[in-house]
Residue frames as qw, qx, qy, qz and C-alpha x, y, z in Angstrom:
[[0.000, 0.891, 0.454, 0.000, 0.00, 0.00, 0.00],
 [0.587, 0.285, -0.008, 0.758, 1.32, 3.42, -0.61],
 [0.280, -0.773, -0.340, 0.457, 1.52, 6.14, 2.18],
 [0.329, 0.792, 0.070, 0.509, 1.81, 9.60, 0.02],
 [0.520, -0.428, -0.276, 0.686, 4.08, 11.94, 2.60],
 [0.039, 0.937, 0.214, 0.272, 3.22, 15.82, 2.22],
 [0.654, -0.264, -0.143, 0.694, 6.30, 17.52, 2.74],
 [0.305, 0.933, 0.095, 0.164, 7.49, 21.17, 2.99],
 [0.478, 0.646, -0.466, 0.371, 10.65, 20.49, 3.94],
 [0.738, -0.579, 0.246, -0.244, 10.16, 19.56, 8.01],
 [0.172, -0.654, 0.707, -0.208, 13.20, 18.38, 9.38],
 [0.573, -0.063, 0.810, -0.110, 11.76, 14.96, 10.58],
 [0.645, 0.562, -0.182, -0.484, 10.87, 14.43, 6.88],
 [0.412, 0.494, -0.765, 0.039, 13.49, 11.49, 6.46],
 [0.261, 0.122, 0.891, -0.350, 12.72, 9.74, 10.02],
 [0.628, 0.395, -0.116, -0.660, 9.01, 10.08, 7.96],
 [0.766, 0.434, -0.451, -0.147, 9.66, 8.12, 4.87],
 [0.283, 0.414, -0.848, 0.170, 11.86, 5.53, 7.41],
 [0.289, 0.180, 0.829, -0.445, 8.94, 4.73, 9.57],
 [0.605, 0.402, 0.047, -0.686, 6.52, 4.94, 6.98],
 [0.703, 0.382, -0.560, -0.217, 8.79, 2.34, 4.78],
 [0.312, -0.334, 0.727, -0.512, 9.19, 0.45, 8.27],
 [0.508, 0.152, 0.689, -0.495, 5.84, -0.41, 8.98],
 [0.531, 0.152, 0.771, 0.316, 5.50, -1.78, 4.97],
 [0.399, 0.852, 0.253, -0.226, 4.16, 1.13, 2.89],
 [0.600, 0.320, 0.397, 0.616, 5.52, 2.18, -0.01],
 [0.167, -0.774, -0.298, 0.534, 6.24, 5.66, 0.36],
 [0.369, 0.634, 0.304, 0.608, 5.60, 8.42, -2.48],
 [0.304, -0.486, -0.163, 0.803, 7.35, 11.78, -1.41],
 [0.238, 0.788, 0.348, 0.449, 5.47, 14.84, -2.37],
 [0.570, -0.523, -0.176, 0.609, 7.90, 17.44, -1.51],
 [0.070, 0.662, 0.219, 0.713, 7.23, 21.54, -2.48],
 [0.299, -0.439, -0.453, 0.716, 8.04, 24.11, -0.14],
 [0.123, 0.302, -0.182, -0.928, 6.35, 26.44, -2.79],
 [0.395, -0.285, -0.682, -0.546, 3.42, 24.49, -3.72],
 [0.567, -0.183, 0.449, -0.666, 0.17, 24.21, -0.51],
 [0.257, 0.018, 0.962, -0.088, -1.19, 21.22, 0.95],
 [0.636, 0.485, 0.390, -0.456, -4.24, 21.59, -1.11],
 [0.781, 0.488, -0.331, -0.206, -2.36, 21.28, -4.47],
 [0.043, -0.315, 0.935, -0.156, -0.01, 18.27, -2.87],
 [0.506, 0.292, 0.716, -0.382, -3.97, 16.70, -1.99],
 [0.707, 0.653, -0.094, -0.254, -4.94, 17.24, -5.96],
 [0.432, 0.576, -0.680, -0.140, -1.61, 15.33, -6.90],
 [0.259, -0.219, 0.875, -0.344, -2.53, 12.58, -4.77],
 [0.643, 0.419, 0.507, -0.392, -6.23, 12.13, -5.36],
 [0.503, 0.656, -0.401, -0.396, -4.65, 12.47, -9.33],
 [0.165, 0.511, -0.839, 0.084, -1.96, 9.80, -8.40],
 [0.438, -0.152, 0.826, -0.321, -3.78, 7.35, -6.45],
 [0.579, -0.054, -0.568, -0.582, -5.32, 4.46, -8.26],
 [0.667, -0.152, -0.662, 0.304, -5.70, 2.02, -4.50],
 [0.548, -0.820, -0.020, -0.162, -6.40, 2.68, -1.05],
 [0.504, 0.389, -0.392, 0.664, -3.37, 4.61, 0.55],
 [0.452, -0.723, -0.346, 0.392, -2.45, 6.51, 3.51],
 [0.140, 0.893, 0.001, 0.428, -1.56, 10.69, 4.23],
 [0.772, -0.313, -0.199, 0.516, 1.12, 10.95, 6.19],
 [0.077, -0.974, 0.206, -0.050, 2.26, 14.94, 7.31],
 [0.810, 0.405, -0.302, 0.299, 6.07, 14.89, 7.11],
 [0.010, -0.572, 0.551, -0.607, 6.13, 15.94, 10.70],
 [0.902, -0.266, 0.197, -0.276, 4.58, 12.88, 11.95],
 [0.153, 0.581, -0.798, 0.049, 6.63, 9.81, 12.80],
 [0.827, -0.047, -0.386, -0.405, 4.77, 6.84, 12.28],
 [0.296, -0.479, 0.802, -0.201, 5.07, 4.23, 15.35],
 [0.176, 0.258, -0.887, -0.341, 5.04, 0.58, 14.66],
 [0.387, 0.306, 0.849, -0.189, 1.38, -0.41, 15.37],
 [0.620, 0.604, -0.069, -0.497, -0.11, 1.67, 11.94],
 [0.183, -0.232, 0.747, 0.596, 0.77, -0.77, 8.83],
 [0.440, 0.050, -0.536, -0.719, -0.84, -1.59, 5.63],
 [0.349, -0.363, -0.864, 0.004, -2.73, -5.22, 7.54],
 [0.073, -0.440, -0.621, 0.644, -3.64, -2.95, 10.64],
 [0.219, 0.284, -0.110, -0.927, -5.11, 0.11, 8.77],
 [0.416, -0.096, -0.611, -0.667, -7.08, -1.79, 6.76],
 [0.240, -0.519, -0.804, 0.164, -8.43, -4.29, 9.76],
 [0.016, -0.302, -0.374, 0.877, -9.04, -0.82, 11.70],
 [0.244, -0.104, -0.297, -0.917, -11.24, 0.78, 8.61],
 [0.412, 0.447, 0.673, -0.421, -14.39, -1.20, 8.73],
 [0.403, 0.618, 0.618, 0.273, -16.70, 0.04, 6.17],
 [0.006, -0.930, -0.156, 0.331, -15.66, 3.60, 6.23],
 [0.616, 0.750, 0.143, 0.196, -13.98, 5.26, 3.23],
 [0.305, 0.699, -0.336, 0.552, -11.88, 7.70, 5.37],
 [0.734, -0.600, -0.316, 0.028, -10.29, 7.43, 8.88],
 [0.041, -0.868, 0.253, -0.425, -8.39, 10.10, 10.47],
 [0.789, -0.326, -0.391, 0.344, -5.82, 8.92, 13.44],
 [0.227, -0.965, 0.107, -0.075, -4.73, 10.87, 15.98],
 [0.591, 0.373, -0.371, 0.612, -0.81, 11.25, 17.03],
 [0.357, -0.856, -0.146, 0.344, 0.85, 12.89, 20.15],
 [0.386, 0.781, 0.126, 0.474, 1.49, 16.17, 19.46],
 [0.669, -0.014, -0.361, 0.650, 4.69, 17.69, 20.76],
 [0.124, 0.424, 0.082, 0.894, 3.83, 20.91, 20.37],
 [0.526, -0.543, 0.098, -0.647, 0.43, 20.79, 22.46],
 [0.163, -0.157, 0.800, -0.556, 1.42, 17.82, 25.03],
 [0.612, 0.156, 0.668, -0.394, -1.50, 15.84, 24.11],
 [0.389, 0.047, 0.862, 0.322, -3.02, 13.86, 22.10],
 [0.527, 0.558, 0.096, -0.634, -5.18, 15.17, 19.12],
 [0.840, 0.488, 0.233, 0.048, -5.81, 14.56, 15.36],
 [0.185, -0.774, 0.498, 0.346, -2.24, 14.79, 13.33],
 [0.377, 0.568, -0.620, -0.389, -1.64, 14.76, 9.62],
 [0.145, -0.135, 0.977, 0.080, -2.41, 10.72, 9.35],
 [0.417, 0.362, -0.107, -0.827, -4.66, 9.60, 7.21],
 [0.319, -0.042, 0.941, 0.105, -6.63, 6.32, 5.68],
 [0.520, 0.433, 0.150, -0.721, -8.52, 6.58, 2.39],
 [0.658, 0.244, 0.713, 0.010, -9.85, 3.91, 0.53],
 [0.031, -0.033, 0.544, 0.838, -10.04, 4.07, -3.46],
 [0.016, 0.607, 0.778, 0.157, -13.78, 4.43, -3.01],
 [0.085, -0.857, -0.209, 0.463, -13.62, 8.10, -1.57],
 [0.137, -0.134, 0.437, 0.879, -11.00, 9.27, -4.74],
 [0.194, 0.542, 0.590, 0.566, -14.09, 10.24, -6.83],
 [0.168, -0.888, -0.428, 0.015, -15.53, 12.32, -4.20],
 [0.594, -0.584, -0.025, 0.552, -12.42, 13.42, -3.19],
 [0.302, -0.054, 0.407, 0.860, -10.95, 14.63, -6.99],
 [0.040, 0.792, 0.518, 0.321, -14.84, 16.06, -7.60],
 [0.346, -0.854, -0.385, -0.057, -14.10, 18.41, -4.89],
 [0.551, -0.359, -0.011, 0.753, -10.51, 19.84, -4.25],
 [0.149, 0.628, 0.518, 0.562, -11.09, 22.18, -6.48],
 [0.145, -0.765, -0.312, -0.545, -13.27, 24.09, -4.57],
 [0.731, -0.654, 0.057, 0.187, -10.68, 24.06, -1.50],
 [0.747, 0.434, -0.036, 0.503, -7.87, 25.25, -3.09],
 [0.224, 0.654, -0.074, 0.719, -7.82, 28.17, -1.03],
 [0.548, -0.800, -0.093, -0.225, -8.76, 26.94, 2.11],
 [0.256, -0.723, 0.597, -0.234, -6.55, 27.14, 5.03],
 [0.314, -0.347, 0.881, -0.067, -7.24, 23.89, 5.72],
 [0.558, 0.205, -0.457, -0.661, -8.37, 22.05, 2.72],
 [0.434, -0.058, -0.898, -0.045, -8.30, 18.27, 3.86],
 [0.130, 0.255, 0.759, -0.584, -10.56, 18.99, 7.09],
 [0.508, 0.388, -0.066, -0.767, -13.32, 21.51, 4.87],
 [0.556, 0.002, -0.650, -0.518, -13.56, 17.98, 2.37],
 [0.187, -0.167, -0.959, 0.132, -13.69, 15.11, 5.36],
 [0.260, 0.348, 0.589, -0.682, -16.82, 17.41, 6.62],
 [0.434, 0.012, -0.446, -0.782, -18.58, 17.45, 2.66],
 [0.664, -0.027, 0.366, -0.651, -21.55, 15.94, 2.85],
 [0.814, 0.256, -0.412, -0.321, -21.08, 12.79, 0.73],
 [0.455, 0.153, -0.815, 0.325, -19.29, 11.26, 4.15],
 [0.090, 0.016, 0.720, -0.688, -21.67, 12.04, 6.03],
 [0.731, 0.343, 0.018, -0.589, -25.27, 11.10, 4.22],
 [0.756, -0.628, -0.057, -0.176, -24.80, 8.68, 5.35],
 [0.279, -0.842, 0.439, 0.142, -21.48, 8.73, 7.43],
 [0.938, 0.262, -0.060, 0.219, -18.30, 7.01, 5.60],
 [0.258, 0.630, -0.374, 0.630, -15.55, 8.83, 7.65],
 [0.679, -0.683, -0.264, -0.056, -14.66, 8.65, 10.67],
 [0.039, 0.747, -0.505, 0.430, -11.98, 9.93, 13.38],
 [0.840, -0.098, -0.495, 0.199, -10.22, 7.19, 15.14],
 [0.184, -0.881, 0.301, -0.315, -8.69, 7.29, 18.45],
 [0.926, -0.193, 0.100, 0.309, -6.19, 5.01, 17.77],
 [0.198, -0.889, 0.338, 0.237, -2.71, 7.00, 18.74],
 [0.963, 0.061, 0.187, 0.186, -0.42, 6.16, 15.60],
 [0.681, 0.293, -0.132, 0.658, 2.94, 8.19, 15.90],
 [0.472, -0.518, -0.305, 0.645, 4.20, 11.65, 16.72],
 [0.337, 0.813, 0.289, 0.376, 3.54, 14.75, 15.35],
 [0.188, 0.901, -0.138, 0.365, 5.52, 17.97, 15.09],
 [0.690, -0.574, 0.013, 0.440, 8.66, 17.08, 17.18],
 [0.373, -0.246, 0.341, 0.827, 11.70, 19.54, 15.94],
 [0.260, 0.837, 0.348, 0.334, 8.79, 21.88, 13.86],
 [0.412, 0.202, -0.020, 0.888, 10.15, 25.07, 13.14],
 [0.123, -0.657, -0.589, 0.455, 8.23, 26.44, 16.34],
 [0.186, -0.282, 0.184, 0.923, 8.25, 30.12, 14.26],
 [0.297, 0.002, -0.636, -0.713, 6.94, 29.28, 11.59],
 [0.279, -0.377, -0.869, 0.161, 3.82, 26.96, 13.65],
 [0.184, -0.566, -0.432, 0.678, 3.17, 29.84, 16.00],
 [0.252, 0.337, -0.087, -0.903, 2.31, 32.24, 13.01],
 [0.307, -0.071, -0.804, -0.504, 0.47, 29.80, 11.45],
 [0.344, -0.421, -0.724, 0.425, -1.61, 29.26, 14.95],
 [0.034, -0.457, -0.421, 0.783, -2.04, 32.72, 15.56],
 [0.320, 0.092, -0.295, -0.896, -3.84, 33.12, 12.29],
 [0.464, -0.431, -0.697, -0.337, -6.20, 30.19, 12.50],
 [0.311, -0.576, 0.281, -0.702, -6.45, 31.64, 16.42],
 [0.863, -0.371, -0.217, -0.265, -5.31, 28.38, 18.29],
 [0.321, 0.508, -0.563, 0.568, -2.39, 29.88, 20.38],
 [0.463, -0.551, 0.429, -0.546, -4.17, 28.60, 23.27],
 [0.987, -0.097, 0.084, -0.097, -4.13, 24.91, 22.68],
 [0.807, 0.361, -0.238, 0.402, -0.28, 24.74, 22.32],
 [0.648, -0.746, 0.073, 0.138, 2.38, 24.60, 25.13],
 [0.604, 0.674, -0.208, 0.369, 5.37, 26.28, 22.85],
 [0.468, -0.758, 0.349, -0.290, 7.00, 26.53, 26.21],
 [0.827, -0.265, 0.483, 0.109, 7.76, 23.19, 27.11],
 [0.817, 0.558, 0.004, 0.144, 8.31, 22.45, 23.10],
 [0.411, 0.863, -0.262, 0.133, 11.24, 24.63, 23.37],
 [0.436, -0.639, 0.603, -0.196, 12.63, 23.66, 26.48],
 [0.878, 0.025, 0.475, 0.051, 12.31, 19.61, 25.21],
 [0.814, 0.528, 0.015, 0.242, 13.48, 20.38, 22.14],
 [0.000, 0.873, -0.457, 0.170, 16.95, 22.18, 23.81],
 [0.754, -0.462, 0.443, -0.147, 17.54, 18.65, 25.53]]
């Protein structure tokens, strides 16, 4: 199965693509520090012909996600979000991991398009209504790696303070762990 990696250059981008080709995926780097994650998500949904995984190139995939587990995990749902612990806020949340079947690519390439411009294009599609009439998505809260360790805490924090969720992140500690 092939885990696409979205990359914009993130340091852990290499541990990435080593725990992604770990745990048995076949990993397709889509690396553009001058292209957005909405056109990286149109060269995917273009590229995929098979259920794959999304993988953020600041996540580090631990060793209970592979291709056998992901699929037992799906069920009958099309898409399934996993969460990660995130370094940045100290807890667990959703983080840049992804499972989409080759039944959701039609909806998925009908519709980027019209998300080219969001901020966040892959959340604005998992909420269209063709996954949820009746529901074929879902958010898991099985915990499969690490997100943002060694992000470029700068860059994050102005991203944060424009979507306005500098309170859910403890850029404190980040720095101090990441000095160790």
């Amino acid at each position: 199965m092939k885990a696409y990696i979205t990359s914009v250059g993130e340091p852990t981008t290499d541990l990435c693509v080593y725990s992604v080709e770990r745990n048995g995926f076949e990993a397709v780097l889509i690396q553009d520090a001058n292209t957005t994650l909405a056109q990286k998500l149109k060269q995917i949904y273009e590229q995929a012909d098979d259920d794959f995984i999304r993988v953020d190139a600041d996540v580090v995939l631990n060793k209970t996600l592979n291709s056998k587990s992901v699929v037992y995990h799906q069920g009958d749902k099309v898409w399934t979000q996993f969460k990660t612990w995130d370094w940045l806020q100290q807890a667990v949340c959703h983080g840049g991991v992804q499972f989409i079947r080759k039944a959701a690519l039609p909806i998925l390439r009908k519709n980027i398009d019209t998300f080219m411009e969001a901020e966040r294009p892959e959340s604005q599609m998992f909420r269209l209504d063709e996954f949820h009439n009746p529901r074929k998505c879902e958010t898991s809260n099985w915990i499969v790696g690490l997100h943002a360790y060694k992000s470029d805490l700068e860059a994050v924090k102005l991203v944060k303070t424009r979507r306005k969720q500098l309170d859910n992140y403890d850029f404190e500690l980040a720095e101090r762990l990441n000095e160790l």
